[in-house]
N, C-alpha and C positions, 0 to 999 in steps of 0.2 A: 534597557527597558524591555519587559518582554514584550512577546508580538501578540496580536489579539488570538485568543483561541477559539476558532467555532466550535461548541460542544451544541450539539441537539435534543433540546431537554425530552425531561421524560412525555410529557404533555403531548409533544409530538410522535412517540414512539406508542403514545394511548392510541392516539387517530389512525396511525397505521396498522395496529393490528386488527382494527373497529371494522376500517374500508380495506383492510386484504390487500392493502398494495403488495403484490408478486417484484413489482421493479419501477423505480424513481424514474420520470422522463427526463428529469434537468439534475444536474449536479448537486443544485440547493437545497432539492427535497429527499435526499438521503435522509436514512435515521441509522448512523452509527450506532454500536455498542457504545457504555458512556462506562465511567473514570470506577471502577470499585466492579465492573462485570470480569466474570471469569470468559477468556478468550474462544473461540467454537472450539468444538474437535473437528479440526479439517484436516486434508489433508493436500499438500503443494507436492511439486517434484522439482528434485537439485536438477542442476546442469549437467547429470548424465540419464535423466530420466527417471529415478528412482524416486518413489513413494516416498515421503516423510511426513509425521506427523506434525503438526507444528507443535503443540501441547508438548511434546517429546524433546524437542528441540531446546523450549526456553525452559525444561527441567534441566535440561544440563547447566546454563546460566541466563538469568533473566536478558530480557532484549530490547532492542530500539526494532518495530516493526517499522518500515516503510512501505507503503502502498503507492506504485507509480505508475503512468500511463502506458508505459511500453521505452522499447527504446529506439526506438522511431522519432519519439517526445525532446525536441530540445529543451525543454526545461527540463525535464522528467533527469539527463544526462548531467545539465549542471548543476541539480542538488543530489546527485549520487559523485557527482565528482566534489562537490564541496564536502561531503559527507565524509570523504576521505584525510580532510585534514585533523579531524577530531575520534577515528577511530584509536588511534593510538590510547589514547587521552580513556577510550571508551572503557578499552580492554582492560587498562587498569583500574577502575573503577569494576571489573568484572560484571561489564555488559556484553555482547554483540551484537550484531548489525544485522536483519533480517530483510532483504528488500524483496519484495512482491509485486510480480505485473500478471499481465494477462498475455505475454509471449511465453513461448512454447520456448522447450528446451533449449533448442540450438539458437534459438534468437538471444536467451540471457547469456548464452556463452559466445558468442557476436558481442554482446556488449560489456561482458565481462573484460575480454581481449581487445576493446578498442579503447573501453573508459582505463583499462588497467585499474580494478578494483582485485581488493584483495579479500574483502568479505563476503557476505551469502548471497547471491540473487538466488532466488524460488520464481520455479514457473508454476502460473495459478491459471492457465489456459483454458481448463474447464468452469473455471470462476467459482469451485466450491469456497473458498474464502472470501472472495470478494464479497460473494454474496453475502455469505453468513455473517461479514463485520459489518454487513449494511450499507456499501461504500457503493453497489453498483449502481448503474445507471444505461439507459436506454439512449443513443445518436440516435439523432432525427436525420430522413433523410436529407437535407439540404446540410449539413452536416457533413454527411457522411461523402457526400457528392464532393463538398467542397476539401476535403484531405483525397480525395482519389485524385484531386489537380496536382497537389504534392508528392503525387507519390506514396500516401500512406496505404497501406493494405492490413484492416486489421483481421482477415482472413488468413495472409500469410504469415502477419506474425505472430499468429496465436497456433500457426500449424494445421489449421482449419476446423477449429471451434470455436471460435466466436467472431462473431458476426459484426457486431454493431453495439456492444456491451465494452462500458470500463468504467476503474471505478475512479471518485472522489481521490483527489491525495492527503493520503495523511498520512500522520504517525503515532506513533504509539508504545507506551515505553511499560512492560510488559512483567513483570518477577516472576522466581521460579515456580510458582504457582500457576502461570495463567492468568495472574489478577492485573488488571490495568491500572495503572497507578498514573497514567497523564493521555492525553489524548488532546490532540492535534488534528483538525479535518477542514479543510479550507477549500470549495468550491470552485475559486478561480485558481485554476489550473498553473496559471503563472505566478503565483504567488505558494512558495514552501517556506515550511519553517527553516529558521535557519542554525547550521552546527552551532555556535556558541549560545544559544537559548536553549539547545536538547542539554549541553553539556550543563548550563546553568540549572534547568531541570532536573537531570541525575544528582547534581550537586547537592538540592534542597531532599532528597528521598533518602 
């Protein structure tokens, strides 16, 4: 059965452009791009630092976008690690795997080397993506207090640009075009879609 899909209709993407919201305070009030939008022109940087377009990327072959909190995120870790049972699966169907945080270079390459993933993590550090798919969102402070008890430092894993911004997790399953053909965006943080519904998903496109 598939899983419920949060899509944020257009209705609320009217409101937002109406009141100018600049950036969501709570995860729920994101307004993602929705299912037939062509992707932004943004631009991320690989795990050696380099520039890439994303629009450039799924020209070469359409993709499964992932948006995830960092890899700091124990969740965030175990659906890039489940993500891994179904890449095979993926490649032949002639997808790719694009995953995107808000850690800076050397931190996707930290978690490249520890999840032992074999596909793309993209650093979005500056949040031009984040923002532009509509995903970010503003910690509050009592928030942000309470992951400094953890340990979390989203100053250091971002390299030191960002502050107190991340986005919504979703995904996003993408053609050579830029056009979105499925979309995924789920608020509670603990909760990702899962491989064999992306795979069910590519299945019916």
């Amino acid at each position: 059965m598939m899983e419920k899909v949060f899509l944020f209709g257009s209705l609320l993407l009217f409101i937002a452009a109406v009141q100018g919201w600049a950036q969501a305070d709570k995860a729920d009030e994101v307004c993602p791009i929705l299912v037939g939008e062509t992707i932004p022109d943004v631009k991320v940087h690989t795990v050696e630092g380099n520039a890439v377009r994303l629009l450039d990327l799924v020209k070469e072959k359409p993709a499964v976008i992932i948006f995830y909190r960092g890899g700091w995120c124990p969740y965030c870790n175990r659906h890039l690690a489940e993500l891994r049972k179904v890449e095979d699966a993926l490649l032949k169907k002639g997808y790719q795997i694009l995953a995107i945080s808000p850690d800076s270079p050397a931190s996707i390459k930290q978690t490249l080397e520890k999840q032992k993933l074999n596909y793309t993590l993209l650093s979005d550090s500056k949040l031009e993506a984040i923002h532009a798919f509509g995903l970010s969102f503003r910690l509050d402070p009592e928030t942000l207090k309470k992951y400094a008890t953890y340990g979390i430092d989203l100053v250091e894993a971002s390299g030191g640009t960002n502050e107190d911004i991340l986005p919504t997790p979703a995904a996003f399953v993408v053609d050579k075009k830029g056009v979105v053909r499925f979309a995924y965006v789920n608020p509670n943080y603990k909760e990702r879609i899962k491989a064999e519904t992306l795979m069910a998903v590519i299945d019916t496109l």
